[in-house]
C-alpha positions as CSV (number, residue, x, y, z in Angstrom):
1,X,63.0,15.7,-123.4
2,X,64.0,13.4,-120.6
3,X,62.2,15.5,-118.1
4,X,59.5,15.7,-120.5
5,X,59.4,11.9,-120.0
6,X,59.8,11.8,-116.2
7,X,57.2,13.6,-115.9
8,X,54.6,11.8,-118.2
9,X,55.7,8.3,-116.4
10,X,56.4,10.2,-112.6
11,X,52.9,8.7,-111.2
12,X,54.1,5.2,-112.4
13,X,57.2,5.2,-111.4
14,X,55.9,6.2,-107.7
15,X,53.2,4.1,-107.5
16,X,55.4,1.3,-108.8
17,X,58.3,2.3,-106.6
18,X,55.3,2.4,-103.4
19,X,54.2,-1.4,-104.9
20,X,57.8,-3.0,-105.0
21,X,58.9,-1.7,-101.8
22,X,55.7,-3.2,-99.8
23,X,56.0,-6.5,-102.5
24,X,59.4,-6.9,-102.0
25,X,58.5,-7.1,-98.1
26,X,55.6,-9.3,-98.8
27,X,58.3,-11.3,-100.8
28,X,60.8,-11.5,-98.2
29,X,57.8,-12.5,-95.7
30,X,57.2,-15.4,-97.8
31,X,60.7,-16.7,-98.0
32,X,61.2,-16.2,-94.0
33,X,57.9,-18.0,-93.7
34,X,58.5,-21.2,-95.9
35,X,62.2,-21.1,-94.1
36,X,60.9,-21.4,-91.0
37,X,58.5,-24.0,-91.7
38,X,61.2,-26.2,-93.8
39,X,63.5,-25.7,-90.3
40,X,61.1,-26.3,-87.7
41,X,59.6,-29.2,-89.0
42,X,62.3,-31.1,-91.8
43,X,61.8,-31.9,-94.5
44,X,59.1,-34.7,-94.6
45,X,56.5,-32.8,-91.7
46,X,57.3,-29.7,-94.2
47,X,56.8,-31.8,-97.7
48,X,53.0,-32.6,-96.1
49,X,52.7,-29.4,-95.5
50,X,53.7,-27.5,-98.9
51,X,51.8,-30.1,-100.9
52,X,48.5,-29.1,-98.5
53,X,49.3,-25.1,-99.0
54,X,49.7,-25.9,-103.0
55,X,46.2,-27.9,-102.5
56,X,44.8,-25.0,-100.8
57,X,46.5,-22.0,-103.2
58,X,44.9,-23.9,-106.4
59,X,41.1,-24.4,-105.5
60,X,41.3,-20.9,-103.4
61,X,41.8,-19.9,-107.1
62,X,39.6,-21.9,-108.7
63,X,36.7,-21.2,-106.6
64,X,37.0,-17.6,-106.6
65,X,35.1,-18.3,-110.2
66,X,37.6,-15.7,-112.5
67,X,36.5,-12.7,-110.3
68,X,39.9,-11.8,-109.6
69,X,40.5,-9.8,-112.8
70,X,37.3,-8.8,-113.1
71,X,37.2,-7.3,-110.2
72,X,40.4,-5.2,-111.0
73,X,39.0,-4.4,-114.5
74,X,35.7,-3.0,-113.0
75,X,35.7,-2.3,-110.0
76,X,39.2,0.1,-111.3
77,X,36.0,1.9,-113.3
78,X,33.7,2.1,-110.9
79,X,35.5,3.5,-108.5
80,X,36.9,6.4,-110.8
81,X,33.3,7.4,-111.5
82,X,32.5,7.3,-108.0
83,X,29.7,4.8,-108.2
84,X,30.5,3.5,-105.1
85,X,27.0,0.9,-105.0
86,X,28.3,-0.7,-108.1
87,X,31.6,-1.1,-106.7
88,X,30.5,-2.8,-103.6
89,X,27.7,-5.0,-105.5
90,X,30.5,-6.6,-107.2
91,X,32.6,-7.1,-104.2
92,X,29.6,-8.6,-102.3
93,X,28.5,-11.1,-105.2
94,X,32.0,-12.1,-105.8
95,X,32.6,-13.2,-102.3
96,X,29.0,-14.6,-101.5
97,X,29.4,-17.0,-104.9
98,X,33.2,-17.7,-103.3
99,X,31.2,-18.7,-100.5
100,X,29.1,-20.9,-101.5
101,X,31.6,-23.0,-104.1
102,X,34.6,-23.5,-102.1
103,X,32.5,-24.2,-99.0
104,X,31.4,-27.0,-101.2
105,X,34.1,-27.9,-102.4
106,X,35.9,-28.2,-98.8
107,X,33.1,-30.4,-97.8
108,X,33.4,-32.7,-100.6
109,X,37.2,-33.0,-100.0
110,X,36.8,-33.2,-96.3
111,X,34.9,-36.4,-97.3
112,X,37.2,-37.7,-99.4
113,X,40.5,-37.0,-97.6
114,X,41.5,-40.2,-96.4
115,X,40.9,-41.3,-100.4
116,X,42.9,-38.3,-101.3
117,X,45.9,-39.3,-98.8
118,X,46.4,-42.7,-99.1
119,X,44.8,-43.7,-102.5
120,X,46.1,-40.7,-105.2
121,X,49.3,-39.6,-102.7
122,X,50.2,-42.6,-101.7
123,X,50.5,-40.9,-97.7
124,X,48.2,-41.0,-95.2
125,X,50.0,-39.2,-92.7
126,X,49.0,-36.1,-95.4
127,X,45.3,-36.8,-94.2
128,X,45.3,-34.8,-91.3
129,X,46.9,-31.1,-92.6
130,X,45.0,-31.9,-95.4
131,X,41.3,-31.7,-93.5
132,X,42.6,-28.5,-91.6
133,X,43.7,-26.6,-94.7
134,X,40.8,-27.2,-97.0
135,X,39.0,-25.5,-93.8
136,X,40.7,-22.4,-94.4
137,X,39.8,-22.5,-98.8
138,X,36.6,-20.4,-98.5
139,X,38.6,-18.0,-96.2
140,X,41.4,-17.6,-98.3
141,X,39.3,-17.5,-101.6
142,X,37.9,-14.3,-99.5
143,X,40.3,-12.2,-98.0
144,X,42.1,-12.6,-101.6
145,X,39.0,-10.9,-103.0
146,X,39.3,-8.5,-101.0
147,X,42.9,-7.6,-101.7
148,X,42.0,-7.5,-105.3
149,X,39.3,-5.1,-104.9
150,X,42.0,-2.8,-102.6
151,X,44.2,-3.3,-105.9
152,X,40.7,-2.0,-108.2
153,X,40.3,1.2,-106.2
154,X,44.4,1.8,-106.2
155,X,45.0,1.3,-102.3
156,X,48.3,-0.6,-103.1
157,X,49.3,-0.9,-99.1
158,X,45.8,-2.6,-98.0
159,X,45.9,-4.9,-101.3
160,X,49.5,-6.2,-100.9
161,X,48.9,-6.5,-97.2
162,X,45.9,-9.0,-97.3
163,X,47.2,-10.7,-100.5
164,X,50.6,-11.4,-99.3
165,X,51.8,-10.3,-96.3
166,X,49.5,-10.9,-93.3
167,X,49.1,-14.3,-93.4
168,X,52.6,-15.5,-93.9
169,X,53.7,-12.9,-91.1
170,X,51.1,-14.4,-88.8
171,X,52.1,-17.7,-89.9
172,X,55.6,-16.8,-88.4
173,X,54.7,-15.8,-85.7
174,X,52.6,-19.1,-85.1
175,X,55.9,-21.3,-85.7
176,X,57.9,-19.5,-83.9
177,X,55.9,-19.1,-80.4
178,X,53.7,-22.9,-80.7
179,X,56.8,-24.7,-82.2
180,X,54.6,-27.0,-84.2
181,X,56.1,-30.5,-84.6
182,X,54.0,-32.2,-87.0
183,X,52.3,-30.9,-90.2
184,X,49.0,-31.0,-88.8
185,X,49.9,-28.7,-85.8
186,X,50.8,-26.2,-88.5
187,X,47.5,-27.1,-90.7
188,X,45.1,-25.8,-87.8
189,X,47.5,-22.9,-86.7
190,X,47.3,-21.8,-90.5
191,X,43.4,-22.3,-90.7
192,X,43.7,-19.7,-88.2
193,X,45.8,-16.8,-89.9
194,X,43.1,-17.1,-92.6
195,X,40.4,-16.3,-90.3
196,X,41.7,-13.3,-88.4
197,X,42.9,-12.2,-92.2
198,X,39.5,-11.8,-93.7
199,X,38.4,-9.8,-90.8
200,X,41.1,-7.7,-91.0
201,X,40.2,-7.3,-94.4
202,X,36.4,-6.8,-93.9
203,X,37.1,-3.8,-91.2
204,X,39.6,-2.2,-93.5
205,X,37.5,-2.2,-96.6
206,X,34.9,-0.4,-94.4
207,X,37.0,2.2,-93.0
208,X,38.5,3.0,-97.1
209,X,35.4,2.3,-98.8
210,X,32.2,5.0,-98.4
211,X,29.3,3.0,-97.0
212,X,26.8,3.3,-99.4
213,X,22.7,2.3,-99.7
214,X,21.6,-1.2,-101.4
215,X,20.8,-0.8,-105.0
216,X,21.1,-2.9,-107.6
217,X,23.8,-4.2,-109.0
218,X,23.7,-5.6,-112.8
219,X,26.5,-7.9,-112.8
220,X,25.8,-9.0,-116.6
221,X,29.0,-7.8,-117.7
222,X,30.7,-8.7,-114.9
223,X,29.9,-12.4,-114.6
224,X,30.0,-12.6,-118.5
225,X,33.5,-11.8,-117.9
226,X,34.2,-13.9,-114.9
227,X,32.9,-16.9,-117.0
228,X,35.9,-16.3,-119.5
229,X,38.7,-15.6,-117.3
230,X,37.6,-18.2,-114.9
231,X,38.9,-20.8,-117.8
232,X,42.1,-19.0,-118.1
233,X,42.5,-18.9,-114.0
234,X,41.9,-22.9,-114.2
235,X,44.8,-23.4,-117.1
236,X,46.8,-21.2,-114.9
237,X,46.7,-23.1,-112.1
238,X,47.3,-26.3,-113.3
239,X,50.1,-25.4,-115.0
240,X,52.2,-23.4,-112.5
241,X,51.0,-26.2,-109.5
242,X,49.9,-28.8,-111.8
243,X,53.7,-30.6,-111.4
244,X,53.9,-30.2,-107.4
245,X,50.3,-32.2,-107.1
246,X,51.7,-34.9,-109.6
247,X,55.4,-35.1,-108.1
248,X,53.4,-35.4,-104.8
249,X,51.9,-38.6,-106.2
250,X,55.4,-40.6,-106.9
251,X,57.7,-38.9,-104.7
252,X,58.1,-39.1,-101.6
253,X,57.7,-36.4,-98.7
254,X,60.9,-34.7,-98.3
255,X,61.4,-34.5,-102.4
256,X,58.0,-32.9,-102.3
257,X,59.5,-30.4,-100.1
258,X,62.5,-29.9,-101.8
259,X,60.7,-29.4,-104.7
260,X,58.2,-26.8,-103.4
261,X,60.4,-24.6,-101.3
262,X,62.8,-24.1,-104.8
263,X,59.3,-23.2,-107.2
264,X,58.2,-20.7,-104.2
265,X,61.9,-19.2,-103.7
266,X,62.2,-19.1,-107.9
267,X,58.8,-17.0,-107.5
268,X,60.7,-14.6,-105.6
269,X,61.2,-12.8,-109.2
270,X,58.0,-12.4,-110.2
271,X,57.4,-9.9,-107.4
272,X,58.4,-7.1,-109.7
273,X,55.5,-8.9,-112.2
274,X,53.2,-8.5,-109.6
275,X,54.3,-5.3,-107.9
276,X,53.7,-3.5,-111.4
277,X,50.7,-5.2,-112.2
278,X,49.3,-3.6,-108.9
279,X,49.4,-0.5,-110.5
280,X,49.4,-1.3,-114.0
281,X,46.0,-3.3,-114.5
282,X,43.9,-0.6,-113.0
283,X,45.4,1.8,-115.1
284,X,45.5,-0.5,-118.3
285,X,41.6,-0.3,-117.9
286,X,41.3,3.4,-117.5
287,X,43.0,4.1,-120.7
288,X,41.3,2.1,-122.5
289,X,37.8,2.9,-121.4
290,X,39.3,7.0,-122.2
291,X,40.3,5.7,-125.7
292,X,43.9,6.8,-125.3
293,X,45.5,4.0,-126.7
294,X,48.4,6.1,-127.7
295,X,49.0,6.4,-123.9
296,X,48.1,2.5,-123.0
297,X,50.8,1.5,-125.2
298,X,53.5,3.9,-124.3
299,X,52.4,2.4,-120.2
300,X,52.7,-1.2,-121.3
301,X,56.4,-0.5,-122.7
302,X,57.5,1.6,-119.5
303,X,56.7,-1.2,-117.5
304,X,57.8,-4.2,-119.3
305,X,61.2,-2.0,-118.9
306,X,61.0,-1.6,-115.4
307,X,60.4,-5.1,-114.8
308,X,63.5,-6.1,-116.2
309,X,65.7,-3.7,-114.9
310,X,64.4,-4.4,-111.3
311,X,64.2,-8.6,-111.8
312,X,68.0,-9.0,-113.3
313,X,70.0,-8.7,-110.4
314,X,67.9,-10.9,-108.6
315,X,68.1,-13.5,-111.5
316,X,71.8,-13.1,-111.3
317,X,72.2,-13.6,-107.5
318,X,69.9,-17.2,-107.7
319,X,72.2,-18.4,-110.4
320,X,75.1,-17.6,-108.6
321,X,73.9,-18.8,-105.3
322,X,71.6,-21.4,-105.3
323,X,73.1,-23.6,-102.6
324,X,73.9,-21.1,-100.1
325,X,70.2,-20.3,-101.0
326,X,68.4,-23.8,-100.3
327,X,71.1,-24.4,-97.7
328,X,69.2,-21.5,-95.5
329,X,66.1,-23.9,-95.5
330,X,68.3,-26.6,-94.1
331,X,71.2,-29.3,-95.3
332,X,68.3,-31.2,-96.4
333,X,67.3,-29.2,-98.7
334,X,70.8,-28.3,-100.4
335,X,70.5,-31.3,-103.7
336,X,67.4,-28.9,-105.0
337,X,70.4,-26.0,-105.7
338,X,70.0,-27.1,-109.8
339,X,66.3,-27.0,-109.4
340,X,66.5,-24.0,-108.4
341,X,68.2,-22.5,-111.3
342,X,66.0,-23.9,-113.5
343,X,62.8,-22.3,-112.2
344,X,64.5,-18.9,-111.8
345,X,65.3,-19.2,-115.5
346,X,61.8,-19.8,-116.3
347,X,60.2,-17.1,-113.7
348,X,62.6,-14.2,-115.7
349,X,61.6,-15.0,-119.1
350,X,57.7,-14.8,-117.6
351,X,58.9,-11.2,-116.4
352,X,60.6,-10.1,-119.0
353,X,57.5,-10.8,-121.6
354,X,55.7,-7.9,-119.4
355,X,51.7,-7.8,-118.4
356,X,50.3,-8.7,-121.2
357,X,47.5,-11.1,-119.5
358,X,46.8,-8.4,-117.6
359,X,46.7,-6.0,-121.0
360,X,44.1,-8.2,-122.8
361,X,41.7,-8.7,-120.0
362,X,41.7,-5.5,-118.7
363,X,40.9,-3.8,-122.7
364,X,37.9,-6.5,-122.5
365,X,39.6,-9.2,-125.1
366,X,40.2,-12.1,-122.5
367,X,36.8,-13.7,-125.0
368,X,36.6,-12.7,-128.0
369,X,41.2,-13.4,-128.5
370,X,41.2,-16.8,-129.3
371,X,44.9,-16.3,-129.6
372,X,45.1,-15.8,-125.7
373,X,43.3,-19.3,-125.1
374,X,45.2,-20.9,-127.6
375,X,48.8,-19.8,-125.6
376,X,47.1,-21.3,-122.3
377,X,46.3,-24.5,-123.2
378,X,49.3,-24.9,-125.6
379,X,51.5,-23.8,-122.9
380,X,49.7,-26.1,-120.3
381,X,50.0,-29.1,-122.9
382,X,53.2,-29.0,-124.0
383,X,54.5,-28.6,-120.3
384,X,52.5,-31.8,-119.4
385,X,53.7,-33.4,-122.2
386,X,57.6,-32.2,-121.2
387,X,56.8,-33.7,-117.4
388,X,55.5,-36.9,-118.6
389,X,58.7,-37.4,-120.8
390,X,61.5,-36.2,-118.1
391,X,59.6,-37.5,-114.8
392,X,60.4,-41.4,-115.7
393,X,64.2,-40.3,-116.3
394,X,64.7,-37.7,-113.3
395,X,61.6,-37.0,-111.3
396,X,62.9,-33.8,-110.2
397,X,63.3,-32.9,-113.8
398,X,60.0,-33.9,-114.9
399,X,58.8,-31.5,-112.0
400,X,60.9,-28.3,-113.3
401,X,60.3,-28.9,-116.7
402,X,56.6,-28.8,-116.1
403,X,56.7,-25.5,-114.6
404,X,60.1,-24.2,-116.8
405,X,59.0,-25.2,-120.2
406,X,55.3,-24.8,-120.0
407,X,56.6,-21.0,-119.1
408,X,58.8,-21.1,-122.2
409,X,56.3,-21.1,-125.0
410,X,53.4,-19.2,-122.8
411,X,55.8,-16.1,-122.3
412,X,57.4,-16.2,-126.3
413,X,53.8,-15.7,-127.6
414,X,53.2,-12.8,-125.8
415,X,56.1,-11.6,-127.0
């Protein structure tokens, strides 16, 4: 029976296996990166800086119109039945709309940076970092579409490389050979990695994908679907980042930091969450397009039980350690140990609650479930409502309980 079992689940637990080792390095990457920023420059050079990235990791998001999932939940298709053309017709409309949005969208906020520093944040030495990283929003929004596509077609090494790995690595290496001073220093050096990532990106996708002639591509269904997850995406956004931008408007730099560098370390375990889901959503869409939904659901369980194996010693270590943790990022940074706690909490009971975002979208019911909007905006409400209560008491506490309790009630309904 058990090898009965093993052998059923063998290709998932491989490919899963393959996803967390390379996620767990993109995860680690991460952490060395933000450490080395929060060393080299203290905290209040690295607060500018983190409340810039979170700027640019939002609209990257936003402007990428919801193609994200509907790339995986396609282009997964596609590729199976070898119809190459469609697969690249989607690839090349979702980044030439990218384009054209966040291009607008990093003009208008070019434009209104100085506003954006001094009026809303209340800094206007954010003004400068802030110019250079909305430069590099339409080449993020691109190489992450292109690392979603690897993720569509199953190349788990490419897809975790451009999504996760290359540009903090590069962005260690930047710190560590120009020795950037200033936040701004940092802001151009970053605009920088994102260039030479999406041409990585373009010349890999060319040498993996067969080059194929120009046909049409009917994008009906694809864009219909875009339209709906592109409203979840936004929801999404604002309510894992949503308490960094307003923390960043009453608090002062080095909180800011403090604050930022315990919600990216807490993310640390969600990298099995994402791992799997690198090889689960394609999947999840290929059984359901067979009509095996005996096998979807027995997929959905395996991995929801991986997850949690894999995320509870990690869990286990942050509560233990939280100060030796923050302490790596400097003595600055030690009062955020608490914080820390708090978000790791809230991170494992989003793992725990397994892919099930990823299981409605991909079976085509991100629309027509009103259940699955209602859990987005609820969750995002009741967080805002849970920051706006806490922040005048504690505004550190008004920050975690944004991200922690918004997470709470988002994670029990998909239970």
């Amino acid at each position: 029976m058990i090898k009965k079992t093993f052998s059923k689940n063998r290709e998932l637990l491989l490919h899963s296996f393959l996803a967390l080792t390379i996620r767990g390095l993109a995860a680690i990457a991460s952490f060395v990166m933000n450490m080395v920023i929060s060393r080299r420059l203290g905290a209040t050079e690295a607060g500018y800086f983190f409340l810039a990235l979170a700027f640019v990791t939002v609209f990257s998001n936003i402007t990428r119109l919801g193609t994200d999932n509907a790339i995986i939940r396609f282009i997964s298709v596609y590729s199976k039945n070898k119809e190459w053309y469609k697969v690249n017709g989607a690839l090349k409309a979702s980044i030439k709309y990218s384009i054209y949005v966040s291009i607008i969208f990093a003009l208008v906020t070019i434009g209104l940076s100085n506003f954006i520093s001094t009026t809303i944040f209340s800094k206007p030495l954010l003004k400068g970092v802030l110019i250079f990283m909305t430069v590099a929003i339409p080449f993020t929004a691109v190489y992450n579409i292109f690392g979603f596509a690897f993720q569509a077609i199953k190349k788990v090494i490419f897809s975790v490389l451009f999504l996760n790995v290359v540009v903090p690595v590069l962005v260690i290496f930047a710190v560590l050979f120009f020795k950037p001073a200033r936040a701004e220093s940092l802001g151009w050096m970053y605009l920088g990695t994102t260039v030479i990532t999406v041409i990585l990106a373009f010349f890999s996708w060319r040498f993996v994908v067969p080059d194929t002639q120009s046909k049409h591509f009917d994008g009906t269904d694809f864009w219909k679907s875009s339209k709906s997850l592109w409203v979840i995406i936004i929801c999404q956004q604002l309510m894992q980042w949503g308490g960094q931008f307003i923390a960043g408007i009453f608090l002062k730099a080095p909180d800011i930091a403090v604050l930022a560098v315990a919600q990216r370390t807490s993310m640390l375990i969600s990298f099995i969450l994402i791992a799997v889901n690198f090889v689960s959503a394609p999947r999840f869409s290929t059984y359901y397009n067979d009509g095996d939904m005996a096998g979807l659901k027995k997929f959905a369980v395996t991995t929801t039980r991986v997850m949690t194996l894999v995320a509870t010693p990690l869990v286990v270590l942050i509560l233990i350690f939280p100060t030796w943790i923050m302490t790596l990022f400097g003595h600055d940074f030690s009062n955020g140990a608490n914080l820390l706690r708090v978000l790791a909490i809230g991170q494992f009971i989003n793992v725990i609650t397994g892919s099930i975002g990823y299981l409605l979208i991909m079976t085509g019911h991100e629309k027509g479930n009103a259940k699955y909007y209602r859990i987005k905006w609820y969750s995002f409400y009741y967080s805002f409502v849970c920051f706006n209560l806490f922040f005048w008491c504690d505004g550190r506490r008004g920050f975690y309980s944004f991200g922690c309790c918004g997470t709470k009630p988002y994670s029990s309904c998909n239970c």
